[in-house]
C-alpha positions in Angstrom: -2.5 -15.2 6.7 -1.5 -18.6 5.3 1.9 -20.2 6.1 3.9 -22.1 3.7 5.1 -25.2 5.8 7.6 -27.7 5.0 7.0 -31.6 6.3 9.6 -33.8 6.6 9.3 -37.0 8.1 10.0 -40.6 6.7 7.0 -42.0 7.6 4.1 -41.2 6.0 1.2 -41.5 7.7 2.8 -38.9 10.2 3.1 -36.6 7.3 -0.7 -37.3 6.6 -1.5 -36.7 10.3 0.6 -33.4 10.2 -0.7 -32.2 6.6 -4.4 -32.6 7.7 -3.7 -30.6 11.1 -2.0 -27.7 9.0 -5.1 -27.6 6.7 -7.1 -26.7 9.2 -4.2 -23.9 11.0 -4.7 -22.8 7.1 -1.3 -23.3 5.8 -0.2 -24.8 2.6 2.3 -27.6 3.2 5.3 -29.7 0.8 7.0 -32.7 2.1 10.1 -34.5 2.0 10.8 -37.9 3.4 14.6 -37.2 4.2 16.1 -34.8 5.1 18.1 -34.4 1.4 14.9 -34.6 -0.3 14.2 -31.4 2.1 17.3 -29.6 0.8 16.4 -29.9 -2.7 12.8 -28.3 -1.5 14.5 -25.2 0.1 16.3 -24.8 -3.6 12.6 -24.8 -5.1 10.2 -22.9 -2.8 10.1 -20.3 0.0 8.9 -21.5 3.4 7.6 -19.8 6.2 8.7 -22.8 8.8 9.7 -26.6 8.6 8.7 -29.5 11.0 11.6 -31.6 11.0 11.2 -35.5 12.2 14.2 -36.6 13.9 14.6 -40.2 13.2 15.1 -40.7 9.2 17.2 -42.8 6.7 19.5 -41.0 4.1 19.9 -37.9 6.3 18.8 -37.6 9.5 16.9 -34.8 11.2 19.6 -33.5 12.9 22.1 -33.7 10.0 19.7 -31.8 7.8 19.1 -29.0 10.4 23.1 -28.5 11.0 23.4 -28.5 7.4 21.0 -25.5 6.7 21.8 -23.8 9.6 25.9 -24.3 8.5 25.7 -23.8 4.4 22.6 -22.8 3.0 22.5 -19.2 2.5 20.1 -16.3 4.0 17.1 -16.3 4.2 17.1 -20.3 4.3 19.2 -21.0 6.9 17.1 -18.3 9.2 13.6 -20.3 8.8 12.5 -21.8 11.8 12.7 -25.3 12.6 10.8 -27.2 14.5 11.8 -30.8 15.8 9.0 -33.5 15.8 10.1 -36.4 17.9 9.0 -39.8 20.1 12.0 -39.3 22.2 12.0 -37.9 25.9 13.1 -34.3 24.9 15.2 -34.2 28.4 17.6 -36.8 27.5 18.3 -35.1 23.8 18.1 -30.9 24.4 21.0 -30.0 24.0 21.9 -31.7 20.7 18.8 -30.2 19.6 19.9 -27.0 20.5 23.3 -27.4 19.0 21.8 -28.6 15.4 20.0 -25.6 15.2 16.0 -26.0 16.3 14.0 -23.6 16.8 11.1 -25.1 18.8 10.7 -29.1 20.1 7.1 -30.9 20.1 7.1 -34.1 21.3 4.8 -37.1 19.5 1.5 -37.1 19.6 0.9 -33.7 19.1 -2.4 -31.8 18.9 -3.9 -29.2 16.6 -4.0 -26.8 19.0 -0.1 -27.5 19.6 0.9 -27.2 16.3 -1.1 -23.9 15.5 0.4 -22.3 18.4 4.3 -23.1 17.1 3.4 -22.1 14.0 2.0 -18.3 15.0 4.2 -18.1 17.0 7.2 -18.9 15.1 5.9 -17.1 11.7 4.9 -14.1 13.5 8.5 -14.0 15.0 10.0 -14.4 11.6 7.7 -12.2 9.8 8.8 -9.4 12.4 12.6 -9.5 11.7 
């Protein structure tokens, strides 16, 4: 089965890094580079799950989780969300909890990390 994944992240050789690792999971992929560039996305196309960078100009990735957990409708605000950050996931787990994340995987991550989300998460969506 192949995955429809959204990318957004502001910088963009992480988005290249990410892109080329969901080639290989296979999954077909869009990005954003904020976080309101990603809203307009969920308007346009159905996704399966979205890795979500954390630190981002115009909208943030915590501001754009809340926002389509709070007022996008279903199915959108039901796809998982997966936070990508640098930061030590201790001192920020509860506000990523409160914003709405699904799952949290911390910089530099690994193909074998990211596959594993993204089964995992998928599969759990598919199932509901």
């Amino acid at each position: 089965m192949t995955y429809h994944i959204l990318v957004v992240d502001d910088i963009f050789v992480n988005r290249l890094l990410l892109t080329e690792i969901l080639k290989k999971i296979p999954a077909t992929y869009a990005q954003a580079d904020n976080g309101k560039k990603a809203i307009e996305l969920l308007s346009k196309e159905k996704f399966d799950a979205i890795f979500m960078d954390i630190e981002m100009p115009v909208m943030n990735g915590l501001e754009t989780t809340r926002y389509i957990r709070e007022k996008l409708p279903s199915p959108i605000n039901k796809i998982p969300i997966i936070a990508l950050t640098a930061h030590n996931p201790q001192n920020f787990f509860s506000d990523f909890e409160d914003a709405g994340f699904d799952e949290l995987i911390t910089k530099p991550y690994s193909i074998e990390k990211i596959a594993r989300v993204v089964e995992s998460i998928c599969n759990l969506t598919k199932s509901i």
